[in-house]
N, C-alpha and C positions, 0 to 999 in steps of 0.2 A: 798430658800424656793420654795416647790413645789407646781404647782397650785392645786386646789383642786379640787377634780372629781365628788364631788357632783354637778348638774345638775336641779338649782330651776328655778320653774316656776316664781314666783313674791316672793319680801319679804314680801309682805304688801296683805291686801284686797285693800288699797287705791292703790297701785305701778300698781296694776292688774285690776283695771278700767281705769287707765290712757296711759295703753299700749294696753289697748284694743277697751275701746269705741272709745277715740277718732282716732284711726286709722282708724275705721270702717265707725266713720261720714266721712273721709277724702274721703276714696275709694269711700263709695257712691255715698257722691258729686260729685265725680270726673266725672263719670258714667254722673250723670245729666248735668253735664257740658259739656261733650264729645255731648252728644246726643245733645243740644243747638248749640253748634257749628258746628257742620253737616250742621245744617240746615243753618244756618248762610252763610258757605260756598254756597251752593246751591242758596242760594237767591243773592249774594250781591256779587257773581263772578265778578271778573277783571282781565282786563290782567296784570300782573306784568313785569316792562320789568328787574330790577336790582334783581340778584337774594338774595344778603346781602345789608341790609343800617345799618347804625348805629346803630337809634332804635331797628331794630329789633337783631342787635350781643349783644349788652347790655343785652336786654331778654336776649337772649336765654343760654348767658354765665352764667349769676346768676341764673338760673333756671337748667341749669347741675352743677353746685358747689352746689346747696340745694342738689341734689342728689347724689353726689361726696362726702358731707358729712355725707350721711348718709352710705354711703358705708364704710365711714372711720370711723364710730361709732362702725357698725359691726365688722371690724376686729379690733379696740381697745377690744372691750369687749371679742375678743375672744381668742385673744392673750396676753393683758398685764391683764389682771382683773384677781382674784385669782379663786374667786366662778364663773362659768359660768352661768346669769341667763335668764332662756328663753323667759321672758316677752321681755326685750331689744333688744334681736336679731330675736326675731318677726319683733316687731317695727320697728327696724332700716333696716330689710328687705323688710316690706310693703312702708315704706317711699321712700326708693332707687327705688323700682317700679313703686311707683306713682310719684315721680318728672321727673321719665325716660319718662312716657307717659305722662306728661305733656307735657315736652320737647317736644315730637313730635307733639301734639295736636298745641302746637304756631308754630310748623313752620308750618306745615300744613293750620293754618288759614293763616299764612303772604302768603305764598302762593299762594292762594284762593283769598284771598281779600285783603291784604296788610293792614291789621290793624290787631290790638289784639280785639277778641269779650268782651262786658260788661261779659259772665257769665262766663270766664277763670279770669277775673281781681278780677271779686268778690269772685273767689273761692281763690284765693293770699289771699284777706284779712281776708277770713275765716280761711283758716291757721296760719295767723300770731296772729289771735285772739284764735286759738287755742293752739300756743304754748306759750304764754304768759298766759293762765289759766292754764298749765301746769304746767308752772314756780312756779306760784303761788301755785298752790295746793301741788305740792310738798314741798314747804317750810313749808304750812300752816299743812302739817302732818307731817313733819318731825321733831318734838319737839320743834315746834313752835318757832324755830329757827328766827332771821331777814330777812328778804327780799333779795335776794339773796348773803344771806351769805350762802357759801357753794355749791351753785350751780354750776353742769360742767360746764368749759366755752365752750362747744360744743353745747351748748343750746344753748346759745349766741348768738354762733358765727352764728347759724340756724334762731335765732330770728329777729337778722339782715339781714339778708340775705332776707329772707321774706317780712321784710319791707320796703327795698330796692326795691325789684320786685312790694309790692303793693302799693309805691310811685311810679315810673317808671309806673306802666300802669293806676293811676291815671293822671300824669301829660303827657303820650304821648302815648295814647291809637291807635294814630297810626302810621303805620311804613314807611308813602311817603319817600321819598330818598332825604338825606340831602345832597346829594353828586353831585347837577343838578346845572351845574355852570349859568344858566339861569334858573329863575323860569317859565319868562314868553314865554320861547323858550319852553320849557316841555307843558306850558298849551295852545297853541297854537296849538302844536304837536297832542295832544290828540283831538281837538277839529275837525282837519282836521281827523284825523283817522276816530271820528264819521263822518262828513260827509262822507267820503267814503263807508263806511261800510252803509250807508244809499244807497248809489248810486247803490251798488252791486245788479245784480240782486235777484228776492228774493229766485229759486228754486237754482241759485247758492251758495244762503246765509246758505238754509237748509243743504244742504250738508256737509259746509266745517265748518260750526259754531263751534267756541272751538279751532280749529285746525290750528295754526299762520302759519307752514308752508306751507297751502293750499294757502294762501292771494297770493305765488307768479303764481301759477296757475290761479286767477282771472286776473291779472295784465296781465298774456299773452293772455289771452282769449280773452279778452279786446282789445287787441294791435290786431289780426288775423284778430276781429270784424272791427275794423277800418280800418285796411288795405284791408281785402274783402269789403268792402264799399267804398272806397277809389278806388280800384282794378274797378270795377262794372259802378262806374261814367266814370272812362279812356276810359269802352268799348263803352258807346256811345257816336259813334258817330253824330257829328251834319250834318256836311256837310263834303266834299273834293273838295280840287279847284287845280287843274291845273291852275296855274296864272305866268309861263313864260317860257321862255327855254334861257341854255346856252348853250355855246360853248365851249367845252375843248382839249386844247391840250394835248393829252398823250404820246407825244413822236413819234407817227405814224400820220395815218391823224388824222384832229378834229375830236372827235363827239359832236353828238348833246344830249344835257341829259334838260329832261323838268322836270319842280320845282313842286313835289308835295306836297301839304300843308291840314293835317288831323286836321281839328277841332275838340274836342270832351267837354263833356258835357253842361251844361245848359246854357252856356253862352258864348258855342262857344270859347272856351283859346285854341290856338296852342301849341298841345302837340308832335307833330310830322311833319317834314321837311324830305322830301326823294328828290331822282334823279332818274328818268329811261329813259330807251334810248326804241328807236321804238321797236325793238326786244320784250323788255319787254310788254310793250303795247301789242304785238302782242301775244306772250306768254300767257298773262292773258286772251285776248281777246277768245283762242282756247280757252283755258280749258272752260272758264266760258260757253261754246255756247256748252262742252260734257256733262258737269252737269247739265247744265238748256237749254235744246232743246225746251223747250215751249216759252222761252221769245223770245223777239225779238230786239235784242240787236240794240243801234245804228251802222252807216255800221264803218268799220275802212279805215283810207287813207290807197289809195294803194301807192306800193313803186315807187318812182320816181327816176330817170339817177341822175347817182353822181353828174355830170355837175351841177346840180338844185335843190340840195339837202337843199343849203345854202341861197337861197332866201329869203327875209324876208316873203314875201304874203304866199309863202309857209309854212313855221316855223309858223307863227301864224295861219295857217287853221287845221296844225295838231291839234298846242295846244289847240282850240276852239274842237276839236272832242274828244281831249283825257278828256278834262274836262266834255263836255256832257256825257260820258262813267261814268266818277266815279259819277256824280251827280245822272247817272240813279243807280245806283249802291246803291247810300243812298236812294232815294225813292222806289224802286222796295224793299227793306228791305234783298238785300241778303245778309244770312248771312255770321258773320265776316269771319269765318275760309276758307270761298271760297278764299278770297284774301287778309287774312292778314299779311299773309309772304310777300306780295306784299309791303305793306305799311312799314316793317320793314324797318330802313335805312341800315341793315346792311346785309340781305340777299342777296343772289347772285341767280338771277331765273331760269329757263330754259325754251327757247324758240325754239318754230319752233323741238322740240323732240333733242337739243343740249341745252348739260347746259354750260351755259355763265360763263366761265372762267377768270381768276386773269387778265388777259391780255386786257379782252376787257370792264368786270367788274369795275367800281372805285366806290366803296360805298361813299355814300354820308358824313359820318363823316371826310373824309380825305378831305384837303381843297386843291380842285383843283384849276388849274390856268383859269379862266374864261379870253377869247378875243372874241372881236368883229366880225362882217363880213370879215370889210377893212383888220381884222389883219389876216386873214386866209389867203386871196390871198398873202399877205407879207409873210408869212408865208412858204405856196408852192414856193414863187418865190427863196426865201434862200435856199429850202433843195434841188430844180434842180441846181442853180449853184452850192448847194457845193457838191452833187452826181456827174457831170460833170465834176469837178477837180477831184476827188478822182479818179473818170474812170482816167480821163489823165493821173495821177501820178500811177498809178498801171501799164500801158501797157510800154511795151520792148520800147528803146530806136531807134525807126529803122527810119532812112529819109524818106523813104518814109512815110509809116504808119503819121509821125509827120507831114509831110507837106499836108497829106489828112485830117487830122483829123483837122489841123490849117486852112484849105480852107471849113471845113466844120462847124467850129463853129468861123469863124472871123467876124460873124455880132453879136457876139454879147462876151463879155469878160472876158476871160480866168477865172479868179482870182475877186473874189468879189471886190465891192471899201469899204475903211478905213472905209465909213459910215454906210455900210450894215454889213459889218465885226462888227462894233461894237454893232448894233441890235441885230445881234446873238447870241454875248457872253452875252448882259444884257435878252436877251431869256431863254438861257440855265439856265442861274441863276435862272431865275424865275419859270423854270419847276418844279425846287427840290419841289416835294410833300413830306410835314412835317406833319404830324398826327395834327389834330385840336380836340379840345375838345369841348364838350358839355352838359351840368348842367344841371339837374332838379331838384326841390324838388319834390318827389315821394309821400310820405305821413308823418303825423305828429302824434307821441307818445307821452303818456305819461308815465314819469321813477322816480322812486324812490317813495317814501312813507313818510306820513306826513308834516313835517316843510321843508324838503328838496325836496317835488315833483316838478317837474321842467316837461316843453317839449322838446321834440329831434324830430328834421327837419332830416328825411332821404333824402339824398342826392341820385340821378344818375347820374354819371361820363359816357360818353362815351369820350374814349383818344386812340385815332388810332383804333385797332381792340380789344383794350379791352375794359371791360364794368366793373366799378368799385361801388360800392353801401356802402356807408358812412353814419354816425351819427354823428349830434353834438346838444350840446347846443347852445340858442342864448347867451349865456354867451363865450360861443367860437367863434362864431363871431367877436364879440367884441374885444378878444384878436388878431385875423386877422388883423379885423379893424388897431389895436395900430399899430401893426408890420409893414404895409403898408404904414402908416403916417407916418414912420422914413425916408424913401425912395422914397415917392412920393405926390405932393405936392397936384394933384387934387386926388380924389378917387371918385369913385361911392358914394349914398347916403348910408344910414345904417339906418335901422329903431331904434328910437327914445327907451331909456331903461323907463320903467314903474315899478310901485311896484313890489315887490316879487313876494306876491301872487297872482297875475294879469296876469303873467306866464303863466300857466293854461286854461285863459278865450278865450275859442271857437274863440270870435270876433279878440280879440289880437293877438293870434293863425295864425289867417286867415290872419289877415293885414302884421303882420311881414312873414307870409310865402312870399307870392306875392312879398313882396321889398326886400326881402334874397336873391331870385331867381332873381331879376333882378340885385341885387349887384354881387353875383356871374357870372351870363352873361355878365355882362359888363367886371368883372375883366379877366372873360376869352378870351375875345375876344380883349384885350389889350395884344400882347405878353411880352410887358415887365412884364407886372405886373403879366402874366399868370406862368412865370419862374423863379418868384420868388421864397424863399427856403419856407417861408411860406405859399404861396400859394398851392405850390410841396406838404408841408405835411399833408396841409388840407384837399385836395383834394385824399390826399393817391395816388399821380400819383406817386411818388418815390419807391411804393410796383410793380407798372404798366413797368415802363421801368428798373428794376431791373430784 
């Protein structure tokens, strides 16, 4: 049988009010509903962080199968039906339209707001009240036949479908995420967000509002802010004291290097330990008296006979002058940049118009071998006897020459004794300069975002002539802490753990930085525990001497 080519509009007056009005009420609505929910979104914005939850794939699926079936009404009618008539495939194309933009209208609100609005739900149930007086009315014209006897089951199948959707957004109007394996870790989350978002400043607020991934551009700004603040405290200085001097052997004669100690901000914390030797003093002393010809500097010691270099009355008159020196220095207000490569422990100066080379230079982070007065003269007196042998044992075997040279040094003998001999080898040992370390905590951050925000303690490494600059959690600590307690019995203290959220708090902040840094100084300055593998990687020394 061939289809038939006739081409009707409706068979009925009644078939042609029911594929027409109510289509029209549909779209309307629809219209009014779109427009309500505009505004909806506008008012009642949220941030969504999951972009599917359950509720919302339920939607959204039964509301493309309403219009998947209306698609599949079209092409029955257009392919298996004999008569093609135009009322239905109106219909069934205004329908496929309107459930299409339905479609889009719910996800656009989950979106938006992460719920279904009341005037998309009520328009579910105006539909499903529409296609149920459809149902009706066509049975009720069509020879008065029984109650769905006879009716497509594509009606049906639509009728359900409908009812479905306007149970569903009666019973779960909205679409939070069933999928949050903590309710109360999600509402917690949220709650820290708004605090933040309160804290931000507010023309920073203007700007980036709306816009999630600006929040990590606040978070650095943030961090710059505190470390130029942080940075700014370091520069002032309180005081500087020259408060002593040592003695070091460097393999040639001693020198003499005096202790200088930089106090800086409000309450005076020793942020820097230097060494300089007279030279350098002297050094600072020229320049400061080309840059500033008006001041009137205190006078500096003049140089005195090697002979009496070592005296103590001496050594303490210098270090009284070199310390009036730097104190006139904080009161007269000059500024830093005149001398603060001075105060670096790691600069190397130039004095007297020669810059102070590797050889005569020992920066202060290398842990020199500091001795006494008494051990200096012991000191000289080994390296003429063992100069003295070396001459002997170098010159030509000749009688005479031997018997002059033995009438000339027989007051006093040849060859060290076993006890001087052994001075010298536990000497040499102890010359071996081994790169020493040095800890700061530099400044303190804050990292990550909501239920997870935590502080990171910037760490300063100084390890031989590198300079190292680290981050950790006090949660990393703590695992140091374990690791250390496997291997050694006593340990430094370790600031005490508090709540989570307590993390965060200025005061706490403050307390745990101050006993961090002392735990880390102590450990460093114990070389067992300083070489340890743990300690090695905490400190990122293992990036340092690799």
């Amino acid at each position: 049988m061939g289809k038939s080519a006739e081409f009707c509009v409706s068979d009925s007056g009644a078939e042609c009010a029911l594929t027409l009005i109510f289509p029209l009420i549909t779209w309307l609505s629809l219209i009014v509903v779109w427009i309500f929910s505009r505004k909806a979104q506008i008012e009642d914005a949220d941030e969504i962080e999951a972009n599917y939850t359950f509720n919302h794939i339920v939607k959204l699926t039964m509301s493309m199968l309403c219009a998947g079936t209306s698609v599949a009404l079209f092409f029955w009618n257009v392919i298996c039906e004999d008569t093609v008539v135009g009322g239905p495939l109106i219909e069934d194309i205004g329908d496929a339209f309107t459930w299409i933009m339905a479609s889009i209208l719910l996800r656009k609100e989950y979106l938006a707001t992460g719920r279904t609005s009341l005037a998309l739900r009520i328009w579910w149930v105006v539909v499903m009240v529409e296609e149920i007086l459809i149902i009706t009315l066509m049975s009720a014209y069509d020879g008065g036949r029984p109650y769905f006897d006879h009716i497509r089951i594509e009606l049906v199948v639509a009728l359900l479908l409908y009812t479905g959707l306007a149970l569903i957004g009666y019973l779960r109007p909205s679409d939070m995420a069933l999928d949050k394996k903590d309710v109360v870790e999600g509402y917690y989350k949220k709650v820290l967000d708004n605090y933040t978002r309160m804290q931000t400043p507010q023309e920073m607020k203007e700007d980036i509002w709306g816009k999630l991934e600006d929040i990590k551009v606040i978070e650095e700004e943030e961090k710059k802010l505190n470390l130029e603040k942080n940075l700014s405290m370091r520069e002032k200085i309180m005081t500087i004291d020259v408060d002593g001097y040592e003695i070091i052997d460097q393999g040639g004669e001693p020198a003499i290097y005096y202790n200088v100690t930089v106090r800086k901000g409000k309450v005076g914390k020793i942020l820097e330990k230097t060494k300089r030797k007279y030279e350098e003093f002297a050094g600072l002393y020229k320049e400061l008296q080309i840059r500033f010809p008006s001041l009137s500097f205190p006078p500096l010691p003049p140089l005195i006979p090697s002979q009496n270099r070592y005296r103590e009355d001496i050594l303490k008159g210098r270090q009284k002058v070199f310390d009036e020196l730097m104190k006139f220095l904080v009161v007269k207000n000059i500024p830093l940049e005149a001398y603060k490569d001075f105060l670096l422990p790691n600069s190397a100066l130039a004095f007297y118009g020669k810059e102070a080379n590797s050889e005569v230079y020992l920066p202060s982070f290398q842990a020199p071998v500091v001795v006494s007065v008494e051990e200096v003269k012991e000191i000289k007196e080994i390296k003429e006897i063992s100069e003295t042998k070396e001459t002997i044992n170098s010159e030509p075997k000749s009688p005479k020459k031997k018997k002059k040279e033995t009438s000339e040094i027989s007051m006093e003998p040849i060859s060290p004794s076993p006890i001087i001999e052994e001075k010298r080898e536990l000497r040499s040992q102890s010359l071996i300069i081994e790169p020493a370390c040095r800890v700061n905590i530099l400044s303190t951050y804050e990292s990550g975002s909501g239920y997870s925000r935590h502080t990171m303690y910037e760490i300063g490494v100084k390890y031989g002539k590198e300079h190292i600059i680290c981050a950790h959690r006090f949660k990393d600590f703590k695992k140091l802490y374990e690791e250390l307690k496997k291997d050694f019995s006593t340990l430094p203290e370790l600031p005490s753990s508090g709540l989570t959220f307590s993390s965060t708090d200025p005061e706490i902040v403050s307390e745990r930085r101050d006993k961090l840094e002392r735990f880390l100084a102590e450990c460093v300055e114990n070389p067992a525990i300083r070489s340890h593998q743990a300690v090695m990687d905490f400190l990122e020394l293992n990036k340092s001497t690799s």
